[in-house]
Structures are given as C-alpha cells and as structure tokens.
N, C-alpha and C positions, 0 to 999 in steps of 0.2 A: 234492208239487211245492214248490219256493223260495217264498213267500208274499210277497217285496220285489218290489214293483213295478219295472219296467222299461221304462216305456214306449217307443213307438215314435217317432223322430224328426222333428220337425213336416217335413210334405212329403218325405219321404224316398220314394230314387230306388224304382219297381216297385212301391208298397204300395198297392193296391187293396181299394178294400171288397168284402167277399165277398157274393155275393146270398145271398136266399134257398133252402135246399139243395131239388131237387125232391125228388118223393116217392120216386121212385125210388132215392136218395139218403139220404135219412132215415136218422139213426142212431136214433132213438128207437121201440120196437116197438109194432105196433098190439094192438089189444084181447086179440086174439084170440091172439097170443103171448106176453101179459102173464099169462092166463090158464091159459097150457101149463104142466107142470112143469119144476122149472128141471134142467136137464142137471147131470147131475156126472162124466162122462169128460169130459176137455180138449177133445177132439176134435169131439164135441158142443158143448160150449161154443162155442170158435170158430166152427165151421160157422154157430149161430144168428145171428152176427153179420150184420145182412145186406149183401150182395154179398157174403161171402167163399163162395169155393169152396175146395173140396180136388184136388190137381191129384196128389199121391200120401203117401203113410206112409212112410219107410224106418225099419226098428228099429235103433237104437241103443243099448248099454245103459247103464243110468244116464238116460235121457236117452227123448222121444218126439220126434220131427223129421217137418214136414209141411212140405212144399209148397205154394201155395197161393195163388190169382187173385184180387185183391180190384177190387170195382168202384169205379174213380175217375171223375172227373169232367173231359174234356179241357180244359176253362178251370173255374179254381177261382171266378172272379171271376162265371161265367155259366153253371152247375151244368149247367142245363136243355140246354146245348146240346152235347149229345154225351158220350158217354162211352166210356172204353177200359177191359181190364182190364191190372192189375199184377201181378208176381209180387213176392212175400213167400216167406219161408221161417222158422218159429218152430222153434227147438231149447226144447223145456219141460224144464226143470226141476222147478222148483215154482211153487207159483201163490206160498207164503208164501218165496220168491227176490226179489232184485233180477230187472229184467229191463236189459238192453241193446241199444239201436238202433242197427245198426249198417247201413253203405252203403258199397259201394267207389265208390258215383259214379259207375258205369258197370253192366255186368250182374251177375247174381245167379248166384255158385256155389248148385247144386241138390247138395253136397256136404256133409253136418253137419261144420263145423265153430266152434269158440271164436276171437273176438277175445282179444285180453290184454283187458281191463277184465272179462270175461263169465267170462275164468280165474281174474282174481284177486279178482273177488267169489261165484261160484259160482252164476251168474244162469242166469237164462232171457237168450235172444238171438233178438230179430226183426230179420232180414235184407232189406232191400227192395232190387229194383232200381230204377235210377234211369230215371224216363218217358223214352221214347224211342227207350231201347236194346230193340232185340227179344229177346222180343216182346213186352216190354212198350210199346206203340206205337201209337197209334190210328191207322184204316185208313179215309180217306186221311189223312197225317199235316199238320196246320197247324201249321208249324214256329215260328213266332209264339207259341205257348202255349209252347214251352221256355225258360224260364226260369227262375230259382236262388228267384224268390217261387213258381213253380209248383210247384215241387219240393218245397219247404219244406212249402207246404199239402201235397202227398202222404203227406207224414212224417206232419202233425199230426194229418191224419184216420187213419190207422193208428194212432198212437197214442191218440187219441178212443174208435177203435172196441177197442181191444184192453186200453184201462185199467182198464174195471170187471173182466175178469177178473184181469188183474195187474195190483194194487192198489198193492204195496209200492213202492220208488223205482225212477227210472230212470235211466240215464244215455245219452250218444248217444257214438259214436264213429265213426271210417273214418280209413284212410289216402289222404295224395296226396288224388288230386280229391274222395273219401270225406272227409279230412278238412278239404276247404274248406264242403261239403256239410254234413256236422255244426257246421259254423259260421256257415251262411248258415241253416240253420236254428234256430239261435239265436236268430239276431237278429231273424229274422221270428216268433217261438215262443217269448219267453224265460222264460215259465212252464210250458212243460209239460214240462224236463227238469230234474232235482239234480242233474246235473253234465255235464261235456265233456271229451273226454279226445280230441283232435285229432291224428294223427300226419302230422310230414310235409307240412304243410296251407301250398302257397305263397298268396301274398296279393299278389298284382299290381296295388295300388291306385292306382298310376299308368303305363299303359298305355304311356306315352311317354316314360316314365324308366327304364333299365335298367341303370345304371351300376353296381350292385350286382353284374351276372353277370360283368359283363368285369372286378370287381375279386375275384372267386371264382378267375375263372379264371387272374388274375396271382400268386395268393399260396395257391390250394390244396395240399397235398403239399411237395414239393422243385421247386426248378427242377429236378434232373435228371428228376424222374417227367413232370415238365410239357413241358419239353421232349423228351422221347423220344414221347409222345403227336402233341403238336406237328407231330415231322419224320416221323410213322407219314401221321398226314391229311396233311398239305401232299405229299409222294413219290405217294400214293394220286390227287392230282390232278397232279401230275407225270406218271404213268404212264395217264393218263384212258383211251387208246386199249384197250388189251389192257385194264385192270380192266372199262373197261366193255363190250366182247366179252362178260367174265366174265357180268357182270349184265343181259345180252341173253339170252346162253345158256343162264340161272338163270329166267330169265323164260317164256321160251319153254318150259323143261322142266316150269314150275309152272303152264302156263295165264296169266299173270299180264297183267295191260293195264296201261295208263297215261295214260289217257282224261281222266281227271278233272286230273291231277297238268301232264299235255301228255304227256310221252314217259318213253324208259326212262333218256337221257341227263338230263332232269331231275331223276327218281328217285335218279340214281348221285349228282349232285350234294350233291341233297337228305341221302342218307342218309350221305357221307363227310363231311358239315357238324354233322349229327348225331354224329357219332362220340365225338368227344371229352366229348363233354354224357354219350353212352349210357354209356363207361367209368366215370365219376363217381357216374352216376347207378343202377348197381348193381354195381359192382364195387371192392375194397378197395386203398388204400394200395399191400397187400402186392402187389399184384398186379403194381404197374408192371413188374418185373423178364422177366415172362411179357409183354412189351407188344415184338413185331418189332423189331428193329436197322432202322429205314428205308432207308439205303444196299444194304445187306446182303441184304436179305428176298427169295424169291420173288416173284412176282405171285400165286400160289397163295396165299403165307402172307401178304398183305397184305389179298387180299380176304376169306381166311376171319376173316383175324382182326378184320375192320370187321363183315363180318356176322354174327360172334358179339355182335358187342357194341352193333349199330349196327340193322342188316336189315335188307337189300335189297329187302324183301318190301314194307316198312312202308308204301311208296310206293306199292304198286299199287292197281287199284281196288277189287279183293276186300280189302285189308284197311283201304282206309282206308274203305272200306262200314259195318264195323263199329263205327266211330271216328266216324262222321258226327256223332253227336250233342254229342260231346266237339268237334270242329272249331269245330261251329256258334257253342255258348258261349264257343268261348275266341274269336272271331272279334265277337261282339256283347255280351258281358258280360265275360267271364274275363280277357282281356287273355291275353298270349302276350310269352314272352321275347326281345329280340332283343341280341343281342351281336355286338361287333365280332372281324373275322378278321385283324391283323394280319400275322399268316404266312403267309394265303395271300394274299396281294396279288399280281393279276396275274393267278391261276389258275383264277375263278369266271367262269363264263360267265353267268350269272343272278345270283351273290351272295345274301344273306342276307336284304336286303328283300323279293327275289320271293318267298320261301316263307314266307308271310304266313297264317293259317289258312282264308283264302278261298279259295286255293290248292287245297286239301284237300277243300273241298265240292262238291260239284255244281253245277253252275251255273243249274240250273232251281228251286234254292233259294234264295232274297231272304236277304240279309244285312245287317242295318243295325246300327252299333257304339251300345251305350248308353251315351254318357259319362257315369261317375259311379256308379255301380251300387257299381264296387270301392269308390270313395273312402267310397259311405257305408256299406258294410262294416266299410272299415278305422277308419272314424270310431265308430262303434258299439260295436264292441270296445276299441278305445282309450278309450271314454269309460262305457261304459255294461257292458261284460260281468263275469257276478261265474259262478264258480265253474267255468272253464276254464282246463283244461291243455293246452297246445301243447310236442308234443316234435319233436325236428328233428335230422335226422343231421350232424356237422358237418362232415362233405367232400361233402354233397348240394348239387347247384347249386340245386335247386329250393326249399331253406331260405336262400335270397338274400335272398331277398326276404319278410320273416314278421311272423304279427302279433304284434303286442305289445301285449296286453292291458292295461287299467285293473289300474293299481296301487293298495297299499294293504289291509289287514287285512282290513278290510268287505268287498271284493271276491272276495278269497279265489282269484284266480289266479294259474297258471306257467305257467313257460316252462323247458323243458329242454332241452339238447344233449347228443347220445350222442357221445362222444370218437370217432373215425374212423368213427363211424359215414355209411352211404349214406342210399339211399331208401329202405330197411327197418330205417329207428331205431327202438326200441322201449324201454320204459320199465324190462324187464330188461337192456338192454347200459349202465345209467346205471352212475356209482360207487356203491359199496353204502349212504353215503350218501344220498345221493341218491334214488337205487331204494326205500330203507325211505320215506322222506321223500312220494314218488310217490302207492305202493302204500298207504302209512298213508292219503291223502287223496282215492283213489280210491276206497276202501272206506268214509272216513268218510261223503263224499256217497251211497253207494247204501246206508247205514244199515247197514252190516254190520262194521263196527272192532271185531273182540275187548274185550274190555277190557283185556287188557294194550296191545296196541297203542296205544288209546285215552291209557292211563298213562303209555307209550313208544313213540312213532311210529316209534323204531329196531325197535322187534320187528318191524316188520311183513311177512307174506311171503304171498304168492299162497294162497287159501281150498281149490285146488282140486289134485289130484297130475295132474302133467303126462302127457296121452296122446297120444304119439306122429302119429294120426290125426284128434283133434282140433285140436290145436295147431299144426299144421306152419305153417310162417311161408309164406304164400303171396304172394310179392313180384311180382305182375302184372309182364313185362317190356314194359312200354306203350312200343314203338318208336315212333319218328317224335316226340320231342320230347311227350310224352304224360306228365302227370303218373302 
C-alpha cells in the first residue's frame, strides 16, 4: 500500500468514527483456529476467512472463479447492530498477481469476467456488489445506512479480510457509477489501494449547477447530427397521442405499471426526454446518419427507434425496482443532471424538473438531500488524491461534469479522453500514445512494469492475450438517465 499519508479532512461531510467491530465480526481468528493447519487450496483459504461463504465454483481455465456471501455489517459506524450478507465474486489467479477491486456500483455479474486494468496487469479480480442491490440487501432494509461512506467501508473490509492471502498490490476500478465508487472509496480509504484507474466516473459536485450538459449538448458532434436528434424528440412529442397508444400497448403486453413514476403518459414523457441523453450515452458519431428523417418517419419508426435507444420500459415499476438504490443516492448524495429543452418548448406537460430522482423512488421511502457530500468529494481529489487515473469518452454527456485531480509529479495523477468515444471509453480506444503512456502507469502501480517498459513506457502493452469471454466489453445499458 502508498505509505504517504492522506489524511481525512477536518469535519468532512459523512466521516464517522467506526465502533468497536462485535465479535461476530471480528476479523482476527480465535485460539483455536490459530492453532489449525493453515489451508493451501485458495478455496480453503478464503472460506477460513470468517463470514465468508461459498455460494458456487465455476471452472475456468487459466483461472479458479467463486462466488461468494460475505458477512457485512448493516451500519459500519454500529457493527453490533445487524448484519446482511454481500455478494463478492474472486477470479484467482495467483496469490504472487496483482489483484484488482473492482464494482460496477450497482449488481454483481455471477459471470467470470476481466476489467481492463485486471487484463493488463494479469491480476486476481475481486468483484463486489454494491449494499442494497439484491440481494445484497438487508431484510427489512434501513435505507439510511446507504450511503457512498457505507459502501466504502464494505470495500475496505473485504479488502482487510482478503489482503493476508493476496499480499502483492492492489488496485480499485469500475465504470460510471463503479467509477464514482472507486473514487469515493479513496477518499474514505486512501491507503489501502496503489492505485485508481476510474472509467467514466461523473462528479456532480454541485448539484445546482448544470450548465456544463446544456453546453455538451450545444456543441457535441455536428449541428447537423444535433439537430436531426433534436426534430426525432421534439415530432416524438408532437405526435404524443398515437406514440403514446404505442407505449400503453407496450405496457400492457409486458405486465408493466406506473405506480411509483404516476402513469404510463409520464413514463412516455419521461423516456422521450431521455432520449437524446440515451443516444449520446451509448451510441457513436457515426450513427447519426441511422437517426429517422422527423418529418418523414412512421410513428412505428419513431417509437422503435426512441426505445432502442431511450426504453419505454425504464419507467415502469418493475424496472425502476431494480434501480431503487441508485435513485436513492443520486436523490440524497449523488446529485443528478438537469438540463435545459429549448426545442421542446411548449410540448412538456410535466417538463424536466418533475423527473427529479424522488420521482423514481417509492414513496414509503424518506428522502433527505445531503448538501456537500459531492463538494467534499470533489475537494478531496482536487486537493489531496495521488495515484489516480480518470478516463472519460468525449462525446459522453455524463463526462460533463469530471473530476480533476491534484496536479503535479508527487501526485502521480491523469485524466484521459478517448477521441468519439461514449460511455464505454476505455484506456485501449486512447492514441497509441497515449494508451503505452496509460498502460506503462497502470502496471507500474500494481508492481508489474517489465523492465523494458520501465526503460520505455512506449513499450508498454496489456500482460495478458485477449479472450474473447473474458474480455467482452460489457457496457450496462442503464436507461432512464442511469450512470
């Protein structure tokens, strides 16, 4: 681990002293396990650790991949009072590997696969899901303990319990809300990882300033790409009657309600507002050309082509069920984007303030906003972060708004942009540049830089030969405005 001190900033927003951990809790083994022989399959290892479970084995080769419930604590800050289990997932390598923490910030693929950092240093990778999302979720759940310090502590104790067997470095990663995640756990934890590698990672440090999106939205692409987006949403509320038939009759054939959101007219709303954000947000440049003639188009090819890109779905209550926990944060800590609709003036029955993340939750769930959370985030990093990397696609609306790390050598951080890249920028779509420059610096943190690299940071290229099934870029399509 970084051996420079980092301390935590006097009075900073959510930093709680953590009690006493009970016993039940306890990472440290009693007599009488001190005294066992010590395990040398992995599996065994792990298991001794206590709370962990094994939930399943899948073989992989090259590679041993478990499953696996570990016992947390539902308030870090007051151990004793309840606990839930989490799901984790370790792909082993070697114990003498880097390993990599990695989190999408939301649930846990039970699927073996490699982050980029985990490929291109040839690590071990512990995958956690993030508290809340089922099932990792305490029953009944006190939605109050969710927050970005409770989550944080969830990492560090997994890390605590999982460091004596993988001893060599670490580093943390996630995209989108993963990589706000790996950065909020930094800053609550800034010695237990040698390095950050963030992808994607918006920073909303001021909740009430958003002038950033609406100047994304004035100057991404071409006007013409922009405008043809543009008169697709604005015709799409033009024609509100038959589209939204469409999205009654899409409803009704999927089961779907609209309980939580008010109605399915809200939803149609909601989700043609989203549209032009969802286009940006995973789809390319090249695609505008493939974007409906607005005058021109069916009512067929206007709705499919919003709920390919946009969905209809995203609204209902079965999918924003799944999303609750992500609502909650961006509603009380996260902050949440709002932008202005020029074009459609005239045509929103509700407009853009009503679809606020309260909107989205349950209403038998208390929502109170924590002023300041982001700010001392974004201050933290600005002032105090050493040895993170932030990459950011640059036609992503959601890289609007980004942090910008403490500058200077000693510090040892970047910040990258992938040229047209979305919300699946990654550290291989940089200039080759660039990319050697990345990859030479992600491997020197997890103690694995060749020596020629070492010599020549242009040499440097991914540790590990690309497999198909590990690798696949898996770009979560988180509709409804969802990092």
């Amino acid at each position: 681990m970084r051996k420079t001190f980092r301390g935590m900033l006097a009075g900073a927003v959510l930093v709680g002293t953590i009690g006493a951990v009970s016993p039940a809790l306890a990472a440290e083994p009693d007599a009488a396990a001190a005294q066992a022989p010590v395990a040398t399959d992995i599996k065994d290892r792990i298991l001794a650790i206590k709370g962990m479970s094994l939930v399943e084995e899948k073989p992989y080769d090259g590679y041993r991949y478990f499953v696996l419930n570990y016992t947390q604590p539902i308030d870090h800050r007051h151990p004793w009072r309840g606990t839930f289990q989490q799901r984790l997932s370790i792909l082993h390598k070697d114990v003498s590997r880097p390993t990599v923490f990695f989190t999408s910030g939301y649930h846990l693929s039970t699927r073996p696969g490699r982050s980029e950092p985990t490929a291109l240093v040839d690590g071990n990778q512990v995958s956690l899901e993030y508290r809340y999302f089922t099932p990792s979720r305490p029953a009944p759940a006190d939605w109050s303990k969710l927050d970005i310090k409770q989550a944080a502590d969830d990492q560090h104790r997994v890390f605590t319990a999982l460091k004596s067997i993988y001893s060599k470095k670490w580093l943390s990663t996630g995209g989108s809300k993963g990589g706000m995640t790996a950065t909020y756990y930094e800053r609550f934890h800034p010695r237990d990882m040698d390095g950050v590698v963030a992808y994607v990672a918006p920073n909303d440090a001021r909740n009430e300033e958003d002038r950033a999106y609406d100047r994304f939205f004035r100057t991404v692409s071409t006007r013409e790409c922009r405008d043809r987006l543009n008169n697709l949403q604005r015709e799409a509320l033009v024609r509100r009657k038959p589209l939204l038939a469409k999205a009654e009759a899409l409803a009704k054939e999927n089961g779907s309600t609209f309980k939580t959101i008010g109605s399915v007219e809200k939803g149609f709303e909601n989700t043609v507002l989203d549209f032009v954000w969802g286009f940006w947000q995973y789809s390319s440049e090249q695609e505008c050309a493939d974007v409906p003639e607005a005058k021109t188009a069916t009512d067929d090819q206007i709705f499919d082509y919003i709920d390919a890109k946009s969905g209809f779905s995203s609204s209902s209550d079965q999918d924003l069920a799944t999303y609750t926990p992500y609502y909650y944060q961006a509603g009380t800590q996260l902050g949440a984007p709002q932008y202005k609709y020029p074009h459609l003036k005239g045509l929103l029955k509700w407009g853009p303030d009503y679809f606020q993340p309260r909107v989205y939750v349950p209403r038998d769930i208390p929502m109170k906003w924590q002023d300041g959370a982001m700010r001392d985030i974004d201050g933290w990093v600005r002032r105090e972060a050493r040895q993170m990397m932030f990459v950011y696609g640059q036609n992503d609306p959601w890289g609007s708004e980004r942090f910008a790390p403490a500058r200077g050598a000693r510090n040892d951080n970047h910040v990258y942009t992938v040229p047209g890249a979305n919300h699946g920028a990654r550290v291989a779509g940089l200039p080759a540049d660039q990319q050697a420059a990345a990859v030479a610096r992600i491997q020197k943190w997890a103690g694995v830089a060749p020596a020629a690299v070492q010599a020549d940071p242009a040499k440097a290229k991914r540790l590990t030969a690309y497999d198909a099934r590990l690798d696949r870029v898996e770009v979560n399509r988180e509709h409804g405005l969802r990092p």
